[in-house]
Structure formats: C-alpha cells, structure tokens
Gaussian input, Z-matrix of N, CA and C with variables (Angstrom, degrees):
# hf/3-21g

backbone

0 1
 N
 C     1     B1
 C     2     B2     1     A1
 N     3     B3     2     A2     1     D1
 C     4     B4     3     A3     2     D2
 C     5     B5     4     A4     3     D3
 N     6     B6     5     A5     4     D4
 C     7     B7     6     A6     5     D5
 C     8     B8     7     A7     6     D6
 N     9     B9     8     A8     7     D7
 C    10    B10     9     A9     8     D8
 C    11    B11    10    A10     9     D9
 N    12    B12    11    A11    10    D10
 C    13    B13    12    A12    11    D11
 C    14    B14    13    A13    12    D12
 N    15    B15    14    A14    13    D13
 C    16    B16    15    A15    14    D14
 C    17    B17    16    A16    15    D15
 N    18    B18    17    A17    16    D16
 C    19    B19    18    A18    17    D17
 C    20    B20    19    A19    18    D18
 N    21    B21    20    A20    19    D19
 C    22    B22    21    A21    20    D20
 C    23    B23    22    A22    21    D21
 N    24    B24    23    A23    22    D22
 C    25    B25    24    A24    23    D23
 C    26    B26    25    A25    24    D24
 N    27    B27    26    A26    25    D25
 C    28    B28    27    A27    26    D26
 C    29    B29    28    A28    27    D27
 N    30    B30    29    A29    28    D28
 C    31    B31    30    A30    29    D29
 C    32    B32    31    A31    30    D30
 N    33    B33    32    A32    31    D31
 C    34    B34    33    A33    32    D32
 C    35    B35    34    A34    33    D33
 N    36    B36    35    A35    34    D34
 C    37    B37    36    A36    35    D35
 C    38    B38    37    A37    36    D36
 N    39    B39    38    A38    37    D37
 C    40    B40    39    A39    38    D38
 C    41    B41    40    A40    39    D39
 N    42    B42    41    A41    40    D40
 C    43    B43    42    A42    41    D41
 C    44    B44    43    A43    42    D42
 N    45    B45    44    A44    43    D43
 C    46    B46    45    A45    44    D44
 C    47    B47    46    A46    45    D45
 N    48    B48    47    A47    46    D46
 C    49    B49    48    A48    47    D47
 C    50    B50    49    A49    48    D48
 N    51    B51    50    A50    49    D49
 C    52    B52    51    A51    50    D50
 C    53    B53    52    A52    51    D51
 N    54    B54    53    A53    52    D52
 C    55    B55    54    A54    53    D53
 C    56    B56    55    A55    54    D54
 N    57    B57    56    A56    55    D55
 C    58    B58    57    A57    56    D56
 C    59    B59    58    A58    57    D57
 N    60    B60    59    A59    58    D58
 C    61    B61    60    A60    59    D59
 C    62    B62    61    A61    60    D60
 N    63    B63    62    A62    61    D61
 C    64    B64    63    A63    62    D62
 C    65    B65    64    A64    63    D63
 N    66    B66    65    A65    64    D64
 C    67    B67    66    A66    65    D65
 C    68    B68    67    A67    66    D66
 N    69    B69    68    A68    67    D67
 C    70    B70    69    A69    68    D68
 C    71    B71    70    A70    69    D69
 N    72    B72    71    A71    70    D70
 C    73    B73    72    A72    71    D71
 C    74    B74    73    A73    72    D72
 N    75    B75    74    A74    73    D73
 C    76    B76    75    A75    74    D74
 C    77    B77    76    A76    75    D75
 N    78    B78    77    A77    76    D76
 C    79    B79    78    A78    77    D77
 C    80    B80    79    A79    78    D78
 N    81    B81    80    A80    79    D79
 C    82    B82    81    A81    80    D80
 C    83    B83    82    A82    81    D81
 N    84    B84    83    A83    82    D82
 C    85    B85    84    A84    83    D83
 C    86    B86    85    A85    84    D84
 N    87    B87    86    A86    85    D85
 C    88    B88    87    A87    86    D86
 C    89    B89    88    A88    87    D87
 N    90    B90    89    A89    88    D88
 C    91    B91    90    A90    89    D89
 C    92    B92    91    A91    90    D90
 N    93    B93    92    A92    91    D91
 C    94    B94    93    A93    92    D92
 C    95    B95    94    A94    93    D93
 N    96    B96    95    A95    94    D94
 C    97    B97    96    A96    95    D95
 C    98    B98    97    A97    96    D96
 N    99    B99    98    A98    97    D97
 C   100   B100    99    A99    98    D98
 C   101   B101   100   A100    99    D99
 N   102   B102   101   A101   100   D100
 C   103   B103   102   A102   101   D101
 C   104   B104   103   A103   102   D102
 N   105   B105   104   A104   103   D103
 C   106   B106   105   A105   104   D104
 C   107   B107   106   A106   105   D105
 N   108   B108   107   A107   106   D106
 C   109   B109   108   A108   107   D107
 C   110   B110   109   A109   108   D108
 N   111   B111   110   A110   109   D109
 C   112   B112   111   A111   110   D110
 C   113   B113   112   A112   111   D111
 N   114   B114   113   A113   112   D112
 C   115   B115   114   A114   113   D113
 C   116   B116   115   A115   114   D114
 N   117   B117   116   A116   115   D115
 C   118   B118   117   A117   116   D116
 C   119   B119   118   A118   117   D117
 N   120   B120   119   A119   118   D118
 C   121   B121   120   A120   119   D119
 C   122   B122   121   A121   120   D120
 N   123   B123   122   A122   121   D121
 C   124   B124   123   A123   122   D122
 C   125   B125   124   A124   123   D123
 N   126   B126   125   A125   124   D124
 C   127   B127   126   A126   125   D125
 C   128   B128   127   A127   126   D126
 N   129   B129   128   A128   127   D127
 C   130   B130   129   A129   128   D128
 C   131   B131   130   A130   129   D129
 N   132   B132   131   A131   130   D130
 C   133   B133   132   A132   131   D131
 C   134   B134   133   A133   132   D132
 N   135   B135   134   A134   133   D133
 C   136   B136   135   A135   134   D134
 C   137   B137   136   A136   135   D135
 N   138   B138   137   A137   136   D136
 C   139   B139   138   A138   137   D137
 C   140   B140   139   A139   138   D138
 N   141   B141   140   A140   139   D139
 C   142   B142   141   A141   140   D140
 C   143   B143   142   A142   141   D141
 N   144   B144   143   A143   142   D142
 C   145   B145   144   A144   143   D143
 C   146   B146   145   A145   144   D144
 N   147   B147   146   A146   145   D145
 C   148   B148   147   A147   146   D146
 C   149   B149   148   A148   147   D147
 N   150   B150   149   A149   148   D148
 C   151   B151   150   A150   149   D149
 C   152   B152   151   A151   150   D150
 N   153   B153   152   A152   151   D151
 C   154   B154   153   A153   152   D152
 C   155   B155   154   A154   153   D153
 N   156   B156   155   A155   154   D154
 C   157   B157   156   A156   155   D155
 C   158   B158   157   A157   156   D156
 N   159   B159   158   A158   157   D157
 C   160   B160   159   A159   158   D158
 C   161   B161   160   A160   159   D159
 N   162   B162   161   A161   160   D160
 C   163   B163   162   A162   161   D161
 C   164   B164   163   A163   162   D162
 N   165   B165   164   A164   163   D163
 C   166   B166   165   A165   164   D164
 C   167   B167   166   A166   165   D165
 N   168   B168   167   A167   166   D166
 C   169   B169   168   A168   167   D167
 C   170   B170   169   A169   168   D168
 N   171   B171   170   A170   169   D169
 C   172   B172   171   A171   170   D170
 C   173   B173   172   A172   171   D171
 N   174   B174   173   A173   172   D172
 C   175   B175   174   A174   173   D173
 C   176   B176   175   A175   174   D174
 N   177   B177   176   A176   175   D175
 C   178   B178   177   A177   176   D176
 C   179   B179   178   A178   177   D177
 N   180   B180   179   A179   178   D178
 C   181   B181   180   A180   179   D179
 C   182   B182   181   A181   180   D180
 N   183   B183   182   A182   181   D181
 C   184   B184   183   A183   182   D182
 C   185   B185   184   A184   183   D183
 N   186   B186   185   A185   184   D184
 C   187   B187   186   A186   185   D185
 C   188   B188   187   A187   186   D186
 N   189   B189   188   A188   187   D187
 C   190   B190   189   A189   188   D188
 C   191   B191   190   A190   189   D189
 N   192   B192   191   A191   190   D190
 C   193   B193   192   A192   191   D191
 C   194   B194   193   A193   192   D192
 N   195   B195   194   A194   193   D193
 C   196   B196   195   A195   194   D194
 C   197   B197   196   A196   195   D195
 N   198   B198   197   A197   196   D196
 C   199   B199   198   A198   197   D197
 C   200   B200   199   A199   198   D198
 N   201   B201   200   A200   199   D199
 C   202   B202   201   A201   200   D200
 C   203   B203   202   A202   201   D201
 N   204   B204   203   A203   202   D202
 C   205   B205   204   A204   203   D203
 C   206   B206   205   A205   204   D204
 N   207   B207   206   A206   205   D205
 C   208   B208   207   A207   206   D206
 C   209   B209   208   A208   207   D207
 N   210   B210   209   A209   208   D208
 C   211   B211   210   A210   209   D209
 C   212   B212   211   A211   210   D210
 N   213   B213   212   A212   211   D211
 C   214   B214   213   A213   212   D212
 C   215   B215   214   A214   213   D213
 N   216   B216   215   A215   214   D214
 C   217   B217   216   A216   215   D215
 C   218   B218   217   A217   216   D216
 N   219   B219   218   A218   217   D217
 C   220   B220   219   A219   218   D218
 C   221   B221   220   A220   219   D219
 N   222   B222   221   A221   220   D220
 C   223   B223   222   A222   221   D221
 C   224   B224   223   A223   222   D222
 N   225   B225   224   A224   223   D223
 C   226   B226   225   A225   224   D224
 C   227   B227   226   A226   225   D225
 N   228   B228   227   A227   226   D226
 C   229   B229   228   A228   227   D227
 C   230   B230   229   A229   228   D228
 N   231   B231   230   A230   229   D229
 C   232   B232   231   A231   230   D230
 C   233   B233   232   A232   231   D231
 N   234   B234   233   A233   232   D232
 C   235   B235   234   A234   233   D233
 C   236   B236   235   A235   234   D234
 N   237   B237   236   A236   235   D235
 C   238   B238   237   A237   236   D236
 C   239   B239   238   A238   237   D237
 N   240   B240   239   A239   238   D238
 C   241   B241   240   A240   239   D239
 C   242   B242   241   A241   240   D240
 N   243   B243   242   A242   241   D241
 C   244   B244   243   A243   242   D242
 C   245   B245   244   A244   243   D243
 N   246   B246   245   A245   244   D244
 C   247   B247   246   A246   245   D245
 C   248   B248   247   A247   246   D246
 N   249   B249   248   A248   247   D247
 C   250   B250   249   A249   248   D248
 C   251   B251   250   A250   249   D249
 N   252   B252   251   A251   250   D250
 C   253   B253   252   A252   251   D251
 C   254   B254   253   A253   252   D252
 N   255   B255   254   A254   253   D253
 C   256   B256   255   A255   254   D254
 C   257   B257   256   A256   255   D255
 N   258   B258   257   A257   256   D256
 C   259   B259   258   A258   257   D257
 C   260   B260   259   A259   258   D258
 N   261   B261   260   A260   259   D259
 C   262   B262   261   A261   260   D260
 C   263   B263   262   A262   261   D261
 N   264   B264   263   A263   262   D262
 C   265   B265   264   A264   263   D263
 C   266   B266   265   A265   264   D264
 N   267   B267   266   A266   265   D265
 C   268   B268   267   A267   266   D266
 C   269   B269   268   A268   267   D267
 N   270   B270   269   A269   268   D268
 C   271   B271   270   A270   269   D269
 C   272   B272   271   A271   270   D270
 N   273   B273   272   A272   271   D271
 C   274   B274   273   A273   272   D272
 C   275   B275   274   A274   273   D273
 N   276   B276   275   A275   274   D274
 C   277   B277   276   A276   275   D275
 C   278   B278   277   A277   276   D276
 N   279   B279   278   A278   277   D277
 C   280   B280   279   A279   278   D278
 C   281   B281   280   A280   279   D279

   B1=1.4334
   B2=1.5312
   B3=1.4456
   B4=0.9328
   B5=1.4908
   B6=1.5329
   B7=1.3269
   B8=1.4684
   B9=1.2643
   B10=1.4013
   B11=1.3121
   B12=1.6076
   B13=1.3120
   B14=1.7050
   B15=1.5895
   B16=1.3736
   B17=1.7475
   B18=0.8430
   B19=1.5711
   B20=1.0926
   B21=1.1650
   B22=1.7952
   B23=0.9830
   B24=1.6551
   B25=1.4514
   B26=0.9725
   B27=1.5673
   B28=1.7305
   B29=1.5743
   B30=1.0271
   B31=1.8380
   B32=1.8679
   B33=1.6152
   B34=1.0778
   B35=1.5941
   B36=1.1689
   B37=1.9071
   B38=1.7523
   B39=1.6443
   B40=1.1723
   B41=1.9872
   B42=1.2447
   B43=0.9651
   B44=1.4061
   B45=1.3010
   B46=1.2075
   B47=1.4085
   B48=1.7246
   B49=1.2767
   B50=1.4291
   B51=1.3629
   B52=1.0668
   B53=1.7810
   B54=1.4342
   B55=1.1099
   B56=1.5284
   B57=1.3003
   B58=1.6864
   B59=1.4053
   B60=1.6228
   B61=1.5854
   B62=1.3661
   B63=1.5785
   B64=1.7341
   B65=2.2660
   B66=1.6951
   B67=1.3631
   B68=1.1373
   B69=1.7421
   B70=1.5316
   B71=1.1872
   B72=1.4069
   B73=1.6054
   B74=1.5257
   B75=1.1606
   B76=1.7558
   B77=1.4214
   B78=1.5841
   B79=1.2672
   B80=1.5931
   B81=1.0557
   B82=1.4376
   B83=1.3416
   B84=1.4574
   B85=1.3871
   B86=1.5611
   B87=1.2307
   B88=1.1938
   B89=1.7826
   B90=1.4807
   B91=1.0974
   B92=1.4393
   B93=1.0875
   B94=1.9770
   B95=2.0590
   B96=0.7290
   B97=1.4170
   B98=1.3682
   B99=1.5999
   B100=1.9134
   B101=2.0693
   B102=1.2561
   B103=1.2772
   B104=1.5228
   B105=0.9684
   B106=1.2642
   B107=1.6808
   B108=1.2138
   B109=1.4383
   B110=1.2621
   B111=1.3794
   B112=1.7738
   B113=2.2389
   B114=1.7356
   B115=1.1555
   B116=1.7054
   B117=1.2747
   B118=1.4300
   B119=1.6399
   B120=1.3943
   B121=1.9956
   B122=1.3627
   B123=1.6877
   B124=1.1448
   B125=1.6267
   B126=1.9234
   B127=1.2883
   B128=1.6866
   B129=1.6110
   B130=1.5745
   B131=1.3144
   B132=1.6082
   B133=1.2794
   B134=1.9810
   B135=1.4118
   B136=1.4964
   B137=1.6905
   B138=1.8720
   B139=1.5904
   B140=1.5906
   B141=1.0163
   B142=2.0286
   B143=1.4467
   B144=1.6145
   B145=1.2209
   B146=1.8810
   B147=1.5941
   B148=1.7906
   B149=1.6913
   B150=1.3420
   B151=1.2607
   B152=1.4012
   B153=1.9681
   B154=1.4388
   B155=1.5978
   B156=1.4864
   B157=1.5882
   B158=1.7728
   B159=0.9949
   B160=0.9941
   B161=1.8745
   B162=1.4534
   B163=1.2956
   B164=1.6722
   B165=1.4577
   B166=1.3445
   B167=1.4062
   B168=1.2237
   B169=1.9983
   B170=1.2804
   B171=1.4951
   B172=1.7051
   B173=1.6140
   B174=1.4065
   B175=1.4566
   B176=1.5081
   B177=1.3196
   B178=1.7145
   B179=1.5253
   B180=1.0997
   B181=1.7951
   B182=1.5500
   B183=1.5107
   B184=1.8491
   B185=1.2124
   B186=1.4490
   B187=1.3540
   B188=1.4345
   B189=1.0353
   B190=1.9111
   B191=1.2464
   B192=1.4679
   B193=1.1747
   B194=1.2879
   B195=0.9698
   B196=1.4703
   B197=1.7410
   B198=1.3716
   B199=1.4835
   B200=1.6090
   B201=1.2948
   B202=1.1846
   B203=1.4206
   B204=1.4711
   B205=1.8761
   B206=1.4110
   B207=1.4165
   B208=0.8094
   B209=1.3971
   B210=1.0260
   B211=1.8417
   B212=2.1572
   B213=1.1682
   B214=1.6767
   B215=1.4894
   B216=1.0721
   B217=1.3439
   B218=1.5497
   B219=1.5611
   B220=1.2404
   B221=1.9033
   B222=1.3033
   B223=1.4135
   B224=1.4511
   B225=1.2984
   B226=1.4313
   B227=1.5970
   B228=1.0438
   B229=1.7335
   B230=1.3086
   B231=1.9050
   B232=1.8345
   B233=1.0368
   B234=1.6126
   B235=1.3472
   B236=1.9295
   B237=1.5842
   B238=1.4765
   B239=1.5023
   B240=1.6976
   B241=1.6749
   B242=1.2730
   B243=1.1464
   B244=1.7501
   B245=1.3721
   B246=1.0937
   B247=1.5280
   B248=1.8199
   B249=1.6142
   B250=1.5205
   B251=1.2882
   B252=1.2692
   B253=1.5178
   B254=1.3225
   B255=1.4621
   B256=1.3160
   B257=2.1400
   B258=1.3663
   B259=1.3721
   B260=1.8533
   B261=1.0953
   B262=1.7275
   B263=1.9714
   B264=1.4885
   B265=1.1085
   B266=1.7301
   B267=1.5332
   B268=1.0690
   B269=1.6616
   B270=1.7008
   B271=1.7393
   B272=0.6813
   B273=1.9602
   B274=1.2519
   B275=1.3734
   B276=1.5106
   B277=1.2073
   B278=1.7408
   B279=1.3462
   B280=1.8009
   B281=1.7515
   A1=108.99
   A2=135.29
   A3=151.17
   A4=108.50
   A5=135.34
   A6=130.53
   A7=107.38
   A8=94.11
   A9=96.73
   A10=127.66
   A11=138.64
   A12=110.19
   A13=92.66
   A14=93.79
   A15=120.44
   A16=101.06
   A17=130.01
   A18=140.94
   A19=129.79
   A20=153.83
   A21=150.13
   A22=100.18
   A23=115.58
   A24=121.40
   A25=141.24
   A26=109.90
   A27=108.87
   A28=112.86
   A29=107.79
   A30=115.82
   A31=119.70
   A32=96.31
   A33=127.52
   A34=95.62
   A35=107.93
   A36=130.40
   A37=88.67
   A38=104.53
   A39=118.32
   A40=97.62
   A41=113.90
   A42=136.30
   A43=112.92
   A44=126.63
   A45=140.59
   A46=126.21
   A47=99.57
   A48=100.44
   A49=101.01
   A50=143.64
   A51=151.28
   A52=106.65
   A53=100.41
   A54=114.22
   A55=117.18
   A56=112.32
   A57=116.93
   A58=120.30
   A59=107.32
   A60=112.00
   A61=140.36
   A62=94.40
   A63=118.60
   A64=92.13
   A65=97.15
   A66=98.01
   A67=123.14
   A68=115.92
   A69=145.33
   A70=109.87
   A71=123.77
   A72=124.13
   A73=74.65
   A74=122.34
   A75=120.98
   A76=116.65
   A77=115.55
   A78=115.51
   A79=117.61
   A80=109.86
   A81=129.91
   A82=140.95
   A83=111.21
   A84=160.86
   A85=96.88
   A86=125.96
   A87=124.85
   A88=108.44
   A89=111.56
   A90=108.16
   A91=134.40
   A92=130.31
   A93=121.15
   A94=92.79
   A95=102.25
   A96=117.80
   A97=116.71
   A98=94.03
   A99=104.44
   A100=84.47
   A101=135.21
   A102=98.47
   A103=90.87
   A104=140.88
   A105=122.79
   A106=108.03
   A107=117.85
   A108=118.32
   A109=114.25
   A110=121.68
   A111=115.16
   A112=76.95
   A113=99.71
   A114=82.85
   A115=148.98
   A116=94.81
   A117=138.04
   A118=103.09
   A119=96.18
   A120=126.67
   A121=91.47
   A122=130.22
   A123=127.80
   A124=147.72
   A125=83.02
   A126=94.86
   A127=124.45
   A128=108.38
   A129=111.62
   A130=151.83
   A131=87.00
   A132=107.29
   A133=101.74
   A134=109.39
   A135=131.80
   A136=105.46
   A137=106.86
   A138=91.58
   A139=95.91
   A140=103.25
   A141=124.21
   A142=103.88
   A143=96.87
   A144=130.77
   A145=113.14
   A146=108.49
   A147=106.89
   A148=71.73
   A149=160.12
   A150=126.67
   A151=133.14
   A152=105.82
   A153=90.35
   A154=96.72
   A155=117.61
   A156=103.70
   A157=99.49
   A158=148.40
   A159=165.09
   A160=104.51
   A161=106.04
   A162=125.18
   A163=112.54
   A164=115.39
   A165=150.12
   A166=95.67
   A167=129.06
   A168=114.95
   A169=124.13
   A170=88.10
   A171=113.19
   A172=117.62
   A173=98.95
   A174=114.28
   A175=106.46
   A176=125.98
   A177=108.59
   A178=110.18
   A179=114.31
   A180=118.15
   A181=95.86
   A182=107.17
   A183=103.11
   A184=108.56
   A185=142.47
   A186=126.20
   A187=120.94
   A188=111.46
   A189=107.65
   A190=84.94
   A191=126.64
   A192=129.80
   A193=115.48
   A194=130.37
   A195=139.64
   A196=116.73
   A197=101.20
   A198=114.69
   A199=97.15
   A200=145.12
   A201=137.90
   A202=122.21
   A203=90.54
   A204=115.81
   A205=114.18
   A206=137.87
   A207=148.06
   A208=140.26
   A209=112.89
   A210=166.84
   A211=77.91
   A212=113.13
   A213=118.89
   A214=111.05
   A215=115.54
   A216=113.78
   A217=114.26
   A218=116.12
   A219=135.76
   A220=101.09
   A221=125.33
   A222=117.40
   A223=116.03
   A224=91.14
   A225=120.44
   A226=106.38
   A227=111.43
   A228=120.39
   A229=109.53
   A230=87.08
   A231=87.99
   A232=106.90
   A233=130.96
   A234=113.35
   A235=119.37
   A236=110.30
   A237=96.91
   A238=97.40
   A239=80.46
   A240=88.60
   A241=119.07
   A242=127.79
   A243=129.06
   A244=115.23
   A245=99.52
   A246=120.81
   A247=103.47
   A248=110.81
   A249=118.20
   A250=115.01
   A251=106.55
   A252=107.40
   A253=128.16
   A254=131.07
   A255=115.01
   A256=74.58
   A257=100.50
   A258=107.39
   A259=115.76
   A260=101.99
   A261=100.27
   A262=100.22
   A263=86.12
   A264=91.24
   A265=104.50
   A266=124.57
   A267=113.51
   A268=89.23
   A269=98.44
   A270=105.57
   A271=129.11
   A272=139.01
   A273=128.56
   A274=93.64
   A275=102.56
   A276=115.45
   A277=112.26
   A278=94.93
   A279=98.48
   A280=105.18
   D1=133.49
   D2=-167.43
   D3=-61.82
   D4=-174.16
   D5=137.34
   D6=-111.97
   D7=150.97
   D8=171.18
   D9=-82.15
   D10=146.33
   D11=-169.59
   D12=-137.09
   D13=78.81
   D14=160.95
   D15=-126.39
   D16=136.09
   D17=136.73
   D18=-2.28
   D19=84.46
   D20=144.61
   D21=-9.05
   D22=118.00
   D23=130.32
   D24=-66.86
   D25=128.66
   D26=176.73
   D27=-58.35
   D28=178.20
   D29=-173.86
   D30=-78.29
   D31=-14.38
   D32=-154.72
   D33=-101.80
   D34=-46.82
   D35=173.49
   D36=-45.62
   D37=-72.46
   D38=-137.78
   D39=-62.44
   D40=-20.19
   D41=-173.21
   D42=-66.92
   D43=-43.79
   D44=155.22
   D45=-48.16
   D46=-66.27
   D47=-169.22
   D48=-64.40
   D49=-32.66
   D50=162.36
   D51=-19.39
   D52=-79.73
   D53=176.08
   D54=-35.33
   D55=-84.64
   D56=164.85
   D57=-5.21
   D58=-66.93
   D59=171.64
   D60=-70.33
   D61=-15.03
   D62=174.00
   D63=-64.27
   D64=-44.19
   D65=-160.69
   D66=-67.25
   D67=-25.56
   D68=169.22
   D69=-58.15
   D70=-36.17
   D71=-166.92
   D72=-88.72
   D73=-93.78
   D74=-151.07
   D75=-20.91
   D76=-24.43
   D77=-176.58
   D78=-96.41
   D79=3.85
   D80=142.08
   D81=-31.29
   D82=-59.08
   D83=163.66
   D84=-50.73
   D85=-46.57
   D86=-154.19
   D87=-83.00
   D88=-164.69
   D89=164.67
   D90=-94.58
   D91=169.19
   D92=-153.70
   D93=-63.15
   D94=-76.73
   D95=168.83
   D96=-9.13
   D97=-79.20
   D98=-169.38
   D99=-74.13
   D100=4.41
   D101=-171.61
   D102=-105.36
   D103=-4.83
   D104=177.61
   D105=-91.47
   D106=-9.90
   D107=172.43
   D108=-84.80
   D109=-11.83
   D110=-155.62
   D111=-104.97
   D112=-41.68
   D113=163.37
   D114=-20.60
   D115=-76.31
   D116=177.27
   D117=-38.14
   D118=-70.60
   D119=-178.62
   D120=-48.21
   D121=-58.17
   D122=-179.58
   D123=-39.33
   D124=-55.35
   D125=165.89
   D126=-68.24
   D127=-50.69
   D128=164.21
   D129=-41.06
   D130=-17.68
   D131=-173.74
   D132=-90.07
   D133=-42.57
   D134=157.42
   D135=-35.70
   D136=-67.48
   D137=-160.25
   D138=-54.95
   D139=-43.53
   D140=-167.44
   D141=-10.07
   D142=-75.21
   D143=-170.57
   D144=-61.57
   D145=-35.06
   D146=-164.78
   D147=-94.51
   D148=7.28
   D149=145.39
   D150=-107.94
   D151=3.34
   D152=179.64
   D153=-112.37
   D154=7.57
   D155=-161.44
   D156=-103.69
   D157=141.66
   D158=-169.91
   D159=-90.55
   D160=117.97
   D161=-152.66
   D162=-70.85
   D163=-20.93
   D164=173.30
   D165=-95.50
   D166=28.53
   D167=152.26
   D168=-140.00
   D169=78.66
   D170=-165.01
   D171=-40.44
   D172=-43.05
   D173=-175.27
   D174=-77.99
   D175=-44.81
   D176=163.10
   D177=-49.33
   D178=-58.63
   D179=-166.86
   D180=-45.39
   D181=-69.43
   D182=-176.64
   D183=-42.95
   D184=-68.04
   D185=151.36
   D186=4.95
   D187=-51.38
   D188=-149.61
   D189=-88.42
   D190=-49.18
   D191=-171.02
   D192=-58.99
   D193=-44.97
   D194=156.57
   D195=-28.90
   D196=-76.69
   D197=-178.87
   D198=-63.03
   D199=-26.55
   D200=157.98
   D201=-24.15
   D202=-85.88
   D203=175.53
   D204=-54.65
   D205=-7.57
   D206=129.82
   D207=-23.41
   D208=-85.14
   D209=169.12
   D210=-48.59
   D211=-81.33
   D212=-174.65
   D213=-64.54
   D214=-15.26
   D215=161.34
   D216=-70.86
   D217=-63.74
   D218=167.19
   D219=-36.79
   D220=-24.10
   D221=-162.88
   D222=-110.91
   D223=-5.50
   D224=-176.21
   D225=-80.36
   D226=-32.09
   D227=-174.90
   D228=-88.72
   D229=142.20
   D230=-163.23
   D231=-86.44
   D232=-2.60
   D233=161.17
   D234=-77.16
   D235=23.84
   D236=164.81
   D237=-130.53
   D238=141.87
   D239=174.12
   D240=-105.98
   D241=-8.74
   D242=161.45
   D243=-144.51
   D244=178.96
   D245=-174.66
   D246=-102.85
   D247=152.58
   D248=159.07
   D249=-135.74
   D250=152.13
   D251=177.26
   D252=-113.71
   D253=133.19
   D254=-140.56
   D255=-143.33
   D256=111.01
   D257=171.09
   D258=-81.73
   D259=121.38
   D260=164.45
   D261=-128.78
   D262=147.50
   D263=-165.02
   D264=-114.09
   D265=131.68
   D266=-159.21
   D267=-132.53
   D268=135.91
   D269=161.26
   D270=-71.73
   D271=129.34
   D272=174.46
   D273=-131.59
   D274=175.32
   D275=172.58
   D276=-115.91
   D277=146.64
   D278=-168.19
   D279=-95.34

C-alpha cells in the first residue's frame, strides 16, 4: 500500500472541515436563492478566519468552533430561512 503524500490532519483540522461541510449540506435545505448566499457568507467567513486566526490559538479556534455549531444548529431549523453575518473584530497577538 502506498503512502499518501498529503498531510495529517490534526483532530482540530478535521473538526473544522467537518464543520464547513456540515454548513454546505444545511444550506441545501434552504431556498435556491438564500442558499447560495448563506453559501457564499459561509465560505468567507472560513477563508476569513484560516487567514487571520493564528493556527497555535487553540482556545480562539475552540471558540469559533463552538459559536459555529451553534450558528448551524440555529440554520438547521426550518423555521430559519437565512443566515447573517455579524463581523466582530478581535485583537490577538501572533
């Protein structure tokens, strides 16, 4: 059997990308319209985050992840029909 010569994900990775795709399906569900926007909001909010958050700040990431599953829970219910995005902007140090 070969190796693969892609990268191991951490548990924490897998956790994400998890998330992301949990968020893609839910927007499925939705309508043609609002699903390509919650799309959109989705992904941006993703690059947003894998370029301003610093990969070594476990406890922000768990954070995000948190307010994630949240947020997709909240999107998950058929009484919502879209998503909003509400930017806060937080200082860290790198």
């Amino acid at each position: 059997m070969a190796a693969s010569s892609k990268p191991r994900l951490s548990g924490m990775q897998k956790q994400v990308l998890a998330l992301y795709r949990e968020f893609l399906r839910a927007a499925r569900s939705k309508a043609p319209e609002e699903r390509t926007r919650i799309e959109s909001l989705v992904s941006s909010e993703f690059h947003r985050n894998s370029s301003q958050v610093d990969r070594k700040n476990f406890l922000y990431i768990e954070y995000l992840l948190r307010r994630g599953k949240k947020q997709l829970d909240q999107l998950k219910s058929p009484d919502t029909v879209g998503l909003s995005s509400l930017n806060i902007e937080v200082s860290q140090t790198k």
